[in-house]
C-alpha positions in Angstrom: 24.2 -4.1 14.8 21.2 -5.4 12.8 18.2 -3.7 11.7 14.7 -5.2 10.8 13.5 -3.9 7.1 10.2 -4.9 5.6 9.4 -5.9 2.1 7.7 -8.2 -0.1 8.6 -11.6 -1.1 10.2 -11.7 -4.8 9.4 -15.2 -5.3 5.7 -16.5 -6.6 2.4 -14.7 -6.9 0.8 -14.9 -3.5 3.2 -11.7 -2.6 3.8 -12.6 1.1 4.6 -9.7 3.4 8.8 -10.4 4.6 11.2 -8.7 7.2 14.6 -8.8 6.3 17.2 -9.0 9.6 20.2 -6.9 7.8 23.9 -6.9 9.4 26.7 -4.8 7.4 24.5 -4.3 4.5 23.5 -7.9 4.0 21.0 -10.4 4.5 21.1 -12.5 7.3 17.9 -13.8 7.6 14.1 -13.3 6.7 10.7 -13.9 8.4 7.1 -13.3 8.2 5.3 -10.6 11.2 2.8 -13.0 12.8 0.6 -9.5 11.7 1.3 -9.8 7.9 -2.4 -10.2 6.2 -0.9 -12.5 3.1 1.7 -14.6 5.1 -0.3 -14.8 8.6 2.9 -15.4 10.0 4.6 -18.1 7.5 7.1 -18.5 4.3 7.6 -20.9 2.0 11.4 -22.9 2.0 11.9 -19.9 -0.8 10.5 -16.9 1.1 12.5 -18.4 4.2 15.9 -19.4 3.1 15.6 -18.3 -0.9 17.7 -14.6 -0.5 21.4 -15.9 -1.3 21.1 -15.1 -4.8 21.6 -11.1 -3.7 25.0 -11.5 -2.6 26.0 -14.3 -5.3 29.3 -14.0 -7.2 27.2 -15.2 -10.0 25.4 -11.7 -10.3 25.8 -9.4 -13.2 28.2 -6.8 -11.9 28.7 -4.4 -15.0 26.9 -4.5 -18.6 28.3 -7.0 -21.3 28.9 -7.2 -24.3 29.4 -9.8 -26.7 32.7 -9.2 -29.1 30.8 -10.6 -32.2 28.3 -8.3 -31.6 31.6 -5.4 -31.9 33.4 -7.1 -34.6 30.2 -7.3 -36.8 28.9 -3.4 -36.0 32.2 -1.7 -35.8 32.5 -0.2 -39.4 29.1 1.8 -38.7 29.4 2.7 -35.2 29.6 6.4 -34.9 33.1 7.9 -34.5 32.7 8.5 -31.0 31.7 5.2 -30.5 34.7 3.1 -32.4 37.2 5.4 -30.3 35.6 4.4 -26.9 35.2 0.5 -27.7 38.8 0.9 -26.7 37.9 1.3 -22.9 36.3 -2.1 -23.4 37.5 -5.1 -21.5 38.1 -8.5 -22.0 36.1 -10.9 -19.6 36.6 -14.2 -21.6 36.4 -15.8 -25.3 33.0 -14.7 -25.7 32.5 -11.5 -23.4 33.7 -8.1 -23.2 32.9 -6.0 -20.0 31.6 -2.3 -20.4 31.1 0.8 -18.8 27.3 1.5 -18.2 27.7 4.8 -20.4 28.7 2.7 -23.4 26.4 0.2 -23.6 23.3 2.0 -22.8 24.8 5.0 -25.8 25.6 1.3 -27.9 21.9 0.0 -27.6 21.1 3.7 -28.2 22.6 3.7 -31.4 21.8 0.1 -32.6 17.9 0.9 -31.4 17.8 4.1 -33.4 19.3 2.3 -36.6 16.8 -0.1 -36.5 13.9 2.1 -36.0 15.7 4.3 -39.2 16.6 1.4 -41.5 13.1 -0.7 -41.4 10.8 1.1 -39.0 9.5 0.4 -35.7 7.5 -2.8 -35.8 10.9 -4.2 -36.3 11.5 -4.3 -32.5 9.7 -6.4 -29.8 9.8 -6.8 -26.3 8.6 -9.1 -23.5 9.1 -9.1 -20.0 7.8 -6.9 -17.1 6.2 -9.8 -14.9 9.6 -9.9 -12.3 10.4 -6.3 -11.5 8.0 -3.4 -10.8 5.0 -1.8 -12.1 7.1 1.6 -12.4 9.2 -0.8 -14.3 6.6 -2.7 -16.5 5.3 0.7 -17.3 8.0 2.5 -18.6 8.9 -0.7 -20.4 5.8 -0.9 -22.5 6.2 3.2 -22.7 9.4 2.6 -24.6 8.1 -0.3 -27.1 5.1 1.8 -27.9 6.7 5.5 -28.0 10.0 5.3 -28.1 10.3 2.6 -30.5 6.8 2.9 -32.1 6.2 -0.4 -32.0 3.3 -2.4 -30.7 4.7 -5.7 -30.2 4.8 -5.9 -26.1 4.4 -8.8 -24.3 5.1 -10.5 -20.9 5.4 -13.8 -19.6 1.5 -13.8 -18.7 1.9 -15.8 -22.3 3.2 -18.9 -21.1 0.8 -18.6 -18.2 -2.4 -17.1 -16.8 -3.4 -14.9 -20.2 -6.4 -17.2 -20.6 -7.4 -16.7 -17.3 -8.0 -13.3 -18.4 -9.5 -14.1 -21.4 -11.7 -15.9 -20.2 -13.2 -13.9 -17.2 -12.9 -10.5 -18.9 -15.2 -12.0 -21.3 -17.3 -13.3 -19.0 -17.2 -10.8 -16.1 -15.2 -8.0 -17.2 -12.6 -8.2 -15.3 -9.5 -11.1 -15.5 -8.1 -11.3 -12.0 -9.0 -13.1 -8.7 -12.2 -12.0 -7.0 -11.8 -12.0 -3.4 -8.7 -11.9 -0.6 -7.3 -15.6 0.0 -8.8 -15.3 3.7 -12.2 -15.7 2.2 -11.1 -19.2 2.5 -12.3 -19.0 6.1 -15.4 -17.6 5.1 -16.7 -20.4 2.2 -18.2 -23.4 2.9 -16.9 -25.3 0.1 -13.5 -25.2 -1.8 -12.2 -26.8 -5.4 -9.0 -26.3 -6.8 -8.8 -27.8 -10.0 -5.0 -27.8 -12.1 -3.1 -26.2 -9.1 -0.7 -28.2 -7.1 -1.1 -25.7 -4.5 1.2 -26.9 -2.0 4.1 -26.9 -4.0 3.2 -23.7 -6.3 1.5 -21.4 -4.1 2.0 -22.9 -0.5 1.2 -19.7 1.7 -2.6 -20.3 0.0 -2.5 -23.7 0.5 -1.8 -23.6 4.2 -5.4 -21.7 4.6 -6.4 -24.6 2.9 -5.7 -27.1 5.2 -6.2 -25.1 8.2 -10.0 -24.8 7.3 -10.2 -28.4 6.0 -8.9 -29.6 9.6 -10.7 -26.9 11.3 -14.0 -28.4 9.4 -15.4 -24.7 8.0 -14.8 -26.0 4.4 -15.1 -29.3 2.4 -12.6 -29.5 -0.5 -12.2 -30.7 -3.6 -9.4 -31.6 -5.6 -9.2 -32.3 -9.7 -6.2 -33.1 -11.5 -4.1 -35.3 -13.5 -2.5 -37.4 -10.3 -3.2 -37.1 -6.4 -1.0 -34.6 -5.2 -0.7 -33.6 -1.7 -3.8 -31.7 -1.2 -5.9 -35.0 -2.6 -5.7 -36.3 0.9 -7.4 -33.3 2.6 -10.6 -33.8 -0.1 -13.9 -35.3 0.5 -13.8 -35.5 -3.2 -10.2 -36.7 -4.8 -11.1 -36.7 -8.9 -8.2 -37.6 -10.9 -9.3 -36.6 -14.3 -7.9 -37.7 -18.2 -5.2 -35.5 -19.6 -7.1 -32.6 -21.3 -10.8 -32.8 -19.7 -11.0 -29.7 -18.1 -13.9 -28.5 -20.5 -15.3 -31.6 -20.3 -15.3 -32.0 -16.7 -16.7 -28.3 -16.1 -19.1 -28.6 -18.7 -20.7 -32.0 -17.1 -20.9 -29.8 -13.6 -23.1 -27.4 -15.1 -25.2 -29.8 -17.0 -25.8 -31.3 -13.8 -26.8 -27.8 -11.5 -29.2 -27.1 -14.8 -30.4 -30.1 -15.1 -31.4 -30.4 -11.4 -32.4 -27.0 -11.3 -29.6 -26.3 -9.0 -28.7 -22.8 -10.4 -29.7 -19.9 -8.2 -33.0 -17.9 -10.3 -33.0 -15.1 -9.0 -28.9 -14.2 -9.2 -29.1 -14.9 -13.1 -32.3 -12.9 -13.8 -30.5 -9.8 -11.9 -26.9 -10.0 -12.9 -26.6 -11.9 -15.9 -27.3 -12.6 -19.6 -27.8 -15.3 -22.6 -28.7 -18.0 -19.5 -31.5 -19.1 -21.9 -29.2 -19.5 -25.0 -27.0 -21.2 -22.9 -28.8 -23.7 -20.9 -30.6 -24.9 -24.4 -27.0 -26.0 -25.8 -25.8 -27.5 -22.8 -28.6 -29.7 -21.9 -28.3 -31.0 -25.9 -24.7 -31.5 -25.9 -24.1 -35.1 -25.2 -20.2 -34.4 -23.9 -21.8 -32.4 -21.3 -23.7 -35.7 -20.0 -21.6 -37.6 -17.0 -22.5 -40.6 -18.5 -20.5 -40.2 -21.2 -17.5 -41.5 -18.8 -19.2 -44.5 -18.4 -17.1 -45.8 -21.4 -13.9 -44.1 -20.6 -11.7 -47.1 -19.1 -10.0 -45.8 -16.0 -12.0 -43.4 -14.9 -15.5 -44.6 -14.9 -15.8 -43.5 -11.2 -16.7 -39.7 -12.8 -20.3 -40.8 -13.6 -20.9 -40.3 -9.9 -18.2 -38.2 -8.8 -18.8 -35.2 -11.2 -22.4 -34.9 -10.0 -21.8 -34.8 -6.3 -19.3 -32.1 -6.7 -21.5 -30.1 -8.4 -24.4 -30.5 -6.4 -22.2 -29.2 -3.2 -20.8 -26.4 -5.3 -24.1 -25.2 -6.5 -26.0 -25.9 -2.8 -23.0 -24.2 -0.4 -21.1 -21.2 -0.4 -18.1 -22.0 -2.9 -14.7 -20.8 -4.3 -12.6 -22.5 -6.8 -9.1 -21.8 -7.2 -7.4 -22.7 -10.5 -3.7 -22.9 -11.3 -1.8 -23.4 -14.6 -3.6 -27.1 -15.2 -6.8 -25.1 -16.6 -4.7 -22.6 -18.6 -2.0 -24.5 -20.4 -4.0 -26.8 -23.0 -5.5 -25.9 -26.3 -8.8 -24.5 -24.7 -7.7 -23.0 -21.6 -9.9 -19.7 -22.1 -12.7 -22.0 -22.9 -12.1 -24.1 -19.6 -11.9 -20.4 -17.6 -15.1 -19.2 -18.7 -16.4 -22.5 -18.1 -15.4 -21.4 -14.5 -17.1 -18.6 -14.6 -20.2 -20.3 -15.9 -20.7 -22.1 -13.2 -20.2 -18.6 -10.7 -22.5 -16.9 -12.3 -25.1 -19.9 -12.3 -25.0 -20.8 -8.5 -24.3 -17.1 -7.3 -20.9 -17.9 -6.2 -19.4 -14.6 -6.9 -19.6 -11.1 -5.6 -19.7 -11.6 -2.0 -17.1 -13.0 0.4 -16.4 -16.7 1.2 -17.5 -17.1 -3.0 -15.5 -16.4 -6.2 -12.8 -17.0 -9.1 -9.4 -17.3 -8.4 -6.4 -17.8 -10.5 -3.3 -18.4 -8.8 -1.0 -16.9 -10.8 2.8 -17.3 -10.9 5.0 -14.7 -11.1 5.3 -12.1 -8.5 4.0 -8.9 -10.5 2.7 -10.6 -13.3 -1.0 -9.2 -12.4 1.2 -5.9 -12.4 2.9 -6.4 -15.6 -0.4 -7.0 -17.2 -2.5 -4.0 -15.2 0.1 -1.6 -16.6 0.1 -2.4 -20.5 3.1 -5.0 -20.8 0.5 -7.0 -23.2 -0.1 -6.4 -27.5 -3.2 -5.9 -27.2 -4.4 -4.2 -23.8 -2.5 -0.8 -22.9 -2.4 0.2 -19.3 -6.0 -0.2 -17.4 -6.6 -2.7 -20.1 -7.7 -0.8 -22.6 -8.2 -1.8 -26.3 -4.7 -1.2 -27.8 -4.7 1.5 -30.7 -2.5 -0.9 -32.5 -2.5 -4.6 -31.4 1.3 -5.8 -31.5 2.2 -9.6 -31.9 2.1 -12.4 -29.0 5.5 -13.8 -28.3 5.1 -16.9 -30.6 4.1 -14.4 -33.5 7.0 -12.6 -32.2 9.0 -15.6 -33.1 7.7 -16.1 -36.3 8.1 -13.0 -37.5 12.2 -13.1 -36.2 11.9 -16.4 -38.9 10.7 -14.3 -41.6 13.2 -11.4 -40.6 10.6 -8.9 -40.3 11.6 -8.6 -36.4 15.0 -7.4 -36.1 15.8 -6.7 -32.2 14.2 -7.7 -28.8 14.4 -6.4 -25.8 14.2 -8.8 -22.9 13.2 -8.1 -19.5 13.2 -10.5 -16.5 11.9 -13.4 -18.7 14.0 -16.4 -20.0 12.4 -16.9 -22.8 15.3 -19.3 -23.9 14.3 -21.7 -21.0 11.0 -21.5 -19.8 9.2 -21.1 -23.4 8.3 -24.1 -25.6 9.8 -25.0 -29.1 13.5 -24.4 -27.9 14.8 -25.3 -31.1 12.6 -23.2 -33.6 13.1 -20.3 -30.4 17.0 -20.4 -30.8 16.7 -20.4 -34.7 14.5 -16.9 -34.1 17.2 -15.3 -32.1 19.8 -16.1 -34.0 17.9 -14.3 -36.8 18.2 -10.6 -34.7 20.6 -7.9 -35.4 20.3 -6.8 -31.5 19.1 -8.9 -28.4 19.1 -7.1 -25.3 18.3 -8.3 -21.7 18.5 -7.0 -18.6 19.2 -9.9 -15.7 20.6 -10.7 -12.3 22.7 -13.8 -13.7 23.8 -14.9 -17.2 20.5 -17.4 -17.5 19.8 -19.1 -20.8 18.9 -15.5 -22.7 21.5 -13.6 -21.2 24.0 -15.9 -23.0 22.2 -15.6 -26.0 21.9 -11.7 -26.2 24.3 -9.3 -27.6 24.4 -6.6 -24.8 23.4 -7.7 -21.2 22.7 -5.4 -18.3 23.9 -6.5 -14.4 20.1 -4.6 -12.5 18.6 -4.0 -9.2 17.0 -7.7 -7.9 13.3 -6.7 -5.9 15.2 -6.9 -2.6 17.6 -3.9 -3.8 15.0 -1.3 -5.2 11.8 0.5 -3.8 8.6 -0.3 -6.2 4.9 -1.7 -6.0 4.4 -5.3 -7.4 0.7 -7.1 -7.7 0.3 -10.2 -6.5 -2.6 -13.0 -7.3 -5.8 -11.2 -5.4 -4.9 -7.8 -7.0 -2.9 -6.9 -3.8 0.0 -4.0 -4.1 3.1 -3.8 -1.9 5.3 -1.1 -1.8 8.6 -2.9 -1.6 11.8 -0.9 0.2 15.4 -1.8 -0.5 16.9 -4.3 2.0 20.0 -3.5 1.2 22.0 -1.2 -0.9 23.0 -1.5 -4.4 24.7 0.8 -6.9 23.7 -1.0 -10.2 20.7 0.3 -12.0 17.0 -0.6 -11.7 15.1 -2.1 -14.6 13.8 1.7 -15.3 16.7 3.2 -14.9 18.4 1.4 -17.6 15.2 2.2 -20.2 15.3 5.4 -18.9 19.1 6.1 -20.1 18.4 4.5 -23.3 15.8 6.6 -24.4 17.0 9.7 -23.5 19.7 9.2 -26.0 17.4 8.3 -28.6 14.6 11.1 -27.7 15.2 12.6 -24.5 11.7 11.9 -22.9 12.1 10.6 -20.0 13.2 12.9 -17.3 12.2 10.6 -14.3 14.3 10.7 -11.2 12.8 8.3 -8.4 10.5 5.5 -8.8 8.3 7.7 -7.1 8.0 10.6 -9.6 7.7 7.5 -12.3 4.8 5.6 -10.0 2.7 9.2 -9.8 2.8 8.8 -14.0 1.7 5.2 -13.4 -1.6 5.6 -11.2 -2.3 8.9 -13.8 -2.7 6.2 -16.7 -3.6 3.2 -14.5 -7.5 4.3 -12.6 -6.8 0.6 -10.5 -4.2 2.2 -8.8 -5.1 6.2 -8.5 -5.3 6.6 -5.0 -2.4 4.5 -4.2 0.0 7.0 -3.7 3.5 6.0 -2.4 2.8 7.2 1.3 -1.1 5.5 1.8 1.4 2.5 0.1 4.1 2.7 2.6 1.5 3.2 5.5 0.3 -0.2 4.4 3.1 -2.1 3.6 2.8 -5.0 5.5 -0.6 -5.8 4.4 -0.9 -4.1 0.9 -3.8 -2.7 -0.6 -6.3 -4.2 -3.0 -7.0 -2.7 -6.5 -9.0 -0.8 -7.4 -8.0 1.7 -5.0 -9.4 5.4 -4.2 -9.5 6.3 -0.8 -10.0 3.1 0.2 -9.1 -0.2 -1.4 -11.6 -2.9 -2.5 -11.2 -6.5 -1.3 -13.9 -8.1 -3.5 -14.7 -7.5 -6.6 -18.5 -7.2 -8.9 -20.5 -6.4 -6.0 -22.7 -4.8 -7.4 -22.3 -5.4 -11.0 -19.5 -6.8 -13.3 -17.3 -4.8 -15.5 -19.2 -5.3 -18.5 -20.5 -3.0 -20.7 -23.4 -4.1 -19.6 -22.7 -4.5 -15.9 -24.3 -8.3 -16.9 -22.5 -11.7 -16.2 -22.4 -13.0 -19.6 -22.8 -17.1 -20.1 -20.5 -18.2 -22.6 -20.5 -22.0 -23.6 -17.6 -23.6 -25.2 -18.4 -27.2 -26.1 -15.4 -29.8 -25.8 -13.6 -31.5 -28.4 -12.7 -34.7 -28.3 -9.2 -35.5 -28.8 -5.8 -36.7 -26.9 -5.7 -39.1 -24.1 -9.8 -39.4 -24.4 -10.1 -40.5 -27.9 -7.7 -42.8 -27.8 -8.9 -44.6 -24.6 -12.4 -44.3 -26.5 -10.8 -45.6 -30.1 -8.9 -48.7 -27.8 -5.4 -47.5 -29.0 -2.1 -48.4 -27.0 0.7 -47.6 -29.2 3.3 -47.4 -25.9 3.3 -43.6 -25.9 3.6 -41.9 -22.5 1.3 -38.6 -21.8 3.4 -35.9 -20.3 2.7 -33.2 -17.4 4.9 -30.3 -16.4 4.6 -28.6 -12.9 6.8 -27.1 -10.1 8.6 -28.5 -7.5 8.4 -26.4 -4.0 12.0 -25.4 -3.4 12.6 -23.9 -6.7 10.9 -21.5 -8.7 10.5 -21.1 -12.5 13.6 -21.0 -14.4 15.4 -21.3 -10.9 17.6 -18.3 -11.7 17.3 -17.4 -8.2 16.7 -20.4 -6.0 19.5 -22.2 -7.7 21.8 -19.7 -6.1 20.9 -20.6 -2.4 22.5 -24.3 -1.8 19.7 -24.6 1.2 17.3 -24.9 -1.7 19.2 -26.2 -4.9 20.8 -29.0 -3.2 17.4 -30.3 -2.0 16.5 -30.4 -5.9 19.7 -30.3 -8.2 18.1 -31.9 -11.1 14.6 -32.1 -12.8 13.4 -35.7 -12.7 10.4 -37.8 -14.1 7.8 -39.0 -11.8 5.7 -42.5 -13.3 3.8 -44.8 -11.9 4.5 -47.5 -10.0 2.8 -50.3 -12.8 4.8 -49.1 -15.7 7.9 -50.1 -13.6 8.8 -53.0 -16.1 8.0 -50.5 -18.8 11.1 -48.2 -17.8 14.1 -47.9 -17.0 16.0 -45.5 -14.3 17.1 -43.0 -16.7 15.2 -41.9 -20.0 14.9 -39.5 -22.5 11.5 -37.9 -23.9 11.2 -37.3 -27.5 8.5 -35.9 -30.0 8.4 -34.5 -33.2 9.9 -30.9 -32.1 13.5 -32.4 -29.8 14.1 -34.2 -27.1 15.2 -33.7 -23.5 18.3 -34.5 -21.7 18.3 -38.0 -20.0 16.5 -38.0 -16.8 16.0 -39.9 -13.7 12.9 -41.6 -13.1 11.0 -41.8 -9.7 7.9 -44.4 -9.5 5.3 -43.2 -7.6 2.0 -44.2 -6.5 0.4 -40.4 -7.4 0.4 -41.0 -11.3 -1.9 -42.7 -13.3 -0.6 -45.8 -15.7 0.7 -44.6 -18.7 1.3 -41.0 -17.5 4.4 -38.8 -16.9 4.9 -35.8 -14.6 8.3 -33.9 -14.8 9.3 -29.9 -13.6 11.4 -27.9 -16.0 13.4 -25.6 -13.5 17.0 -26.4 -14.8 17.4 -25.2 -18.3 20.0 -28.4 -18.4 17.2 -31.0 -18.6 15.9 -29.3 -22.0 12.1 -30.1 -21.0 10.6 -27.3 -23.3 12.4 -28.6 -26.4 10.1 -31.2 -26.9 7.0 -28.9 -26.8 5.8 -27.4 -30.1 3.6 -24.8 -30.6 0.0 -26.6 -29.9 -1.7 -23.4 -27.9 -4.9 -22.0 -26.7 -6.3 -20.5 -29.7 -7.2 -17.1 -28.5 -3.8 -16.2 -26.6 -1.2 -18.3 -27.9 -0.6 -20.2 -24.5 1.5 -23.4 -24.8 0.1 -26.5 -24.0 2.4 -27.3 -21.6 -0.3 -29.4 -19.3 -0.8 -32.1 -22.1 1.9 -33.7 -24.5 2.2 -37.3 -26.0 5.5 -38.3 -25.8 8.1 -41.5 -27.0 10.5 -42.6 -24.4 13.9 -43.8 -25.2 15.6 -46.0 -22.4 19.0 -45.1 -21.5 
């Protein structure tokens, strides 16, 4: 007998609606109700086929614990605790296996030793942005209560944080304006660092569908033609690290043609004088200055035709992690938002600002307070912690003296490996709570076997601001990420006397005013479309319409002029020293650090290694099999496609398997407001193999 259960997908942001067919308590299959609002129907290769990691004999059965972590602690442990490490058993050279009652009283003890010996900015934590917000919540609870720390984080870091930089200081709010349907309902479309097809595919199907139904014209800017490229009326491969530039020259353009919409700016916004004055004298904001860029001389035209459809039609642009990973990815967001607030193309459907942003409850994670400096609702922090690169520096200095991982390999998917492992070996405690021994499980000192999203009931938040209720699709007795924090605490202070994720979520929407009126039965009542935030009675699919959530209620113009640098300066200065510029993206059938897809042979086996992609004219230049190096490491050898989709001189790789070592060659060059790596940009030596 089989019965049909519906959830949410666990993969990437866009949060598509799933039904699970379940025989004898696993999963046999899992499809999308032709009804669902976010999937209309369709999954992704991972939605689809992606749910063998569940029942994997890979998964974390029981907490772990490594024996030098025993050998080293045993002469302080507590009395009670020596006499029960007896009852601890040997799973190989490295590992012992425990009892869930001893390793969460362990961690307990090792937490509260800490705390006592050198206070409680000696712990960190990150994570948050894979599990639940009743998770996420109680995670930044114990970091800022419990352990009286500040230092809180999630892997928004490594990701979309400028994106909310950028439009909280411009709008007030930092997440995605309208539903993704409001693609049916714009006239004109840009998407600008997102290889949507491969990274959010469930948007880009809307996409096409209203570029072949002809109710939108699109336009595509990146690095290299990707797949969407050949849908555009407009295809503008742009230099590595122009973005600024690039959205800059647009609005030079709509001000400079009078293109902006009067009567929008004199009623929603402020500083347009103060800004148009700058822009109109800064000559990087001219298109002509392409005019003596070799390669790309096209842009002199190109740049002011899309922004004379952008400003004239009613316009969306969506943005991935090609506008947030550089050195000025807050800059290049409020750039964004510039151009919104000058054509009007914001607070109304069919128009608006929309990040796509990766990880299924990372808009969650960051709603609920998993951040240093925002606690939940996003308000000011009453002491701002340290970003995870501080984080690390701080490990260095031996200042930090435990972390507490959650969900987030921040062994693989964060940049300067080498100087990261030096950090962690620095700690007296790393804990992390997984589904499979990934590259920080192996690194940590107590692991803990939890609930996966398709085991545990919870609300996640996907890219529009959209909350699913997600049900158990099958039964599991090891903990959820809650639970685990939960039983920690409460033998360090005894707080936290939750008993369902219900009871926990009630605490949530009492802190978080986004979610207040989402109570667990209006959730459940909508679970196959979700709701969007903020939520009363009601929810509210588009955001700003009346005014933004400023202080002032005002749009606010902020100009950020470019600086020239990188790929640019170097095609300007006439220098060709035989370096490579390097990309990083994703690859469709795997997500992330591939902890889960790697685990369903329908998708790993399609993609079992990470491999460079180059173009097609540096052929002679390369060889089948090379390694990357810079200043900071260097990569594993790895194959090498030629392509016609990159640019001469240019590099594209994905960094799913931790094997290929991809972010040990990345340093830390970030955006200077929130730390994000530059992972979009990087000038690299190749060595032939």
């Amino acid at each position: 007998m089989t019965t049909d259960i519906s959830s949410v997908c666990t993969y990437c942001g866009v949060g598509c609606d799933i039904t699970a067919v379940i025989q004898d308590n696993k999963i046999t299959k899992i499809y999308a109700q032709n009804d669902g609002v976010v999937s209309r129907g369709k999954l992704c290769i991972k939605g689809k086929y992606g749910y063998d990691f569940v029942d994997s004999p890979n998964r974390i059965r029981s907490p772990r614990i490594k024996k030098s972590f025993i050998e080293k602690n045993f002469p302080y442990l507590t009395t009670e605790l020596k006499a029960r490490s007896k009852t601890l058993k040997e799973l190989d050279d490295i590992w012992y296996e425990s009892s869930y009652e001893y390793a969460t009283s362990l961690v307990a003890w090792k937490l509260d030793q800490i705390k006592t010996t050198y206070g409680g900015e000696a712990f960190c934590a990150t994570g948050g942005a894979r599990t639940s917000c009743e998770s996420g919540w109680l995670f930044q609870r114990f970091t800022r209560l419990t352990m009286s720390s500040p230092h809180i984080d999630n892997c928004a870091r490594v990701c979309h944080s400028p994106s909310l930089k950028g439009l909280k200081t411009t709008i007030g709010e930092g997440a995605a304006t309208n539903p993704y349907d409001d693609i049916f309902k714009s006239e004109f479309l840009i998407v600008i660092g997102s290889n949507t097809t491969e990274a959010h595919p469930i948007v880009a199907n809307r996409m096409i569908e209203a570029v072949r139904d002809k109710s939108i014209d699109l336009v595509v800017i990146d690095v290299r033609d990707i797949h969407l490229s050949k849908y555009a009326i407009y295809n503008a491969v742009i230099p590595y690290e122009a973005n600024l530039l690039i959205l800059n020259m647009m609005a030079y353009v709509i001000l400079n043609e009078n293109l902006y919409d009067s009567r929008f700016i004199l009623n929603r916004c402020s500083g347009f004088e103060e800004y148009k004055e700058v822009i109109l004298n800064d000559p990087f904001a001219n298109p002509n200055f392409f005019e003596n860029i070799s390669g790309y001389e096209y842009l002199v035209e190109m740049i002011p035709s899309i922004a004379r459809e952008y400003a004239k039609r009613k316009s969306m642009i969506f943005w991935g992690l090609g506008i947030t990973e550089h050195i000025d990815g807050s800059k290049a967001v409020m750039a964004l938002a510039n151009l919104a607030l000058l054509t009007g193309n914001i607070s109304k459907a069919g128009a608006g600002l929309m990040p796509l942003r990766g990880q299924n409850n990372v808009q969650g994670a960051c709603d609920v307070g998993c951040l240093p400096y925002y606690e939940p609702d996003y308000k000011d922090a009453t002491k701002v912690g340290l970003m995870t690169p501080d984080m690390m520096d701080a490990m260095l200095k031996g200042s930090i003296k435990a972390m507490y991982v959650m969900g987030e390999d921040i062994a693989h998917i964060h940049p300067n490996q080498n100087k990261i492992n030096s950090a962690l070996s620095n700690l007296e405690l790393l804990v992390t709570q997984e589904l499979f021994m990934n590259e920080i499980a192996n690194k940590s000192d107590v692991v803990f076997g939890v609930k996966s999203a398709y085991e545990k009931t919870g609300v996640y938040v996907n890219a529009m601001r959209r909350l699913h209720l997600s049900q158990p699709l099958v039964l599991s007795d090891l903990p959820d990420d809650w639970e685990v924090l939960r039983d920690i605490e409460n033998k360090i202070c005894g707080e936290f006397n939750y008993s369902s994720s219900e009871e926990l979520w009630d605490d949530v929407r009492s802190e978080v005013s986004r979610f207040a009126g989402a109570n667990y039965m209006k959730l459940s009542k909508h679970r196959s479309k979700g709701m969007q935030w903020p939520i009363d009675k009601s929810d509210t699919p588009i955001l700003h319409l009346d005014s933004f959530k400023t202080d002032d209620g005002l749009g606010h113009f902020q100009y950020n002029r470019y600086t020239l640098r990188g790929q640019i300066k170097e095609i300007l200065d006439g220098v060709d020293d035989g370096s490579f510029y390097l990309t990083t993206g994703r690859t469709l059938v795997h997500y992330n650090n591939s902890a889960q897809s790697k685990e369903s042979p329908r998708l790993n086996d399609k993609y079992p290694d990470d491999i460079i992609l180059a173009s097609i004219e540096d052929e002679q230049r390369l060889s089948n099999k090379i390694v990357l190096k810079t200043p900071y490491g260097q990569t594993s050898p790895l194959e090498v496609k030629f392509v016609k989709s990159i640019k001469k001189g240019t590099l594209y790789t994905t960094f799913h398997h931790a094997k290929s070592k991809i972010n040990y060659i990345f340093g830390d060059e970030s955006d200077e407001f929130t730390k994000t790596s530059k992972f979009k940009s990087l000038k690299v030596e190749v060595e032939q193999v």
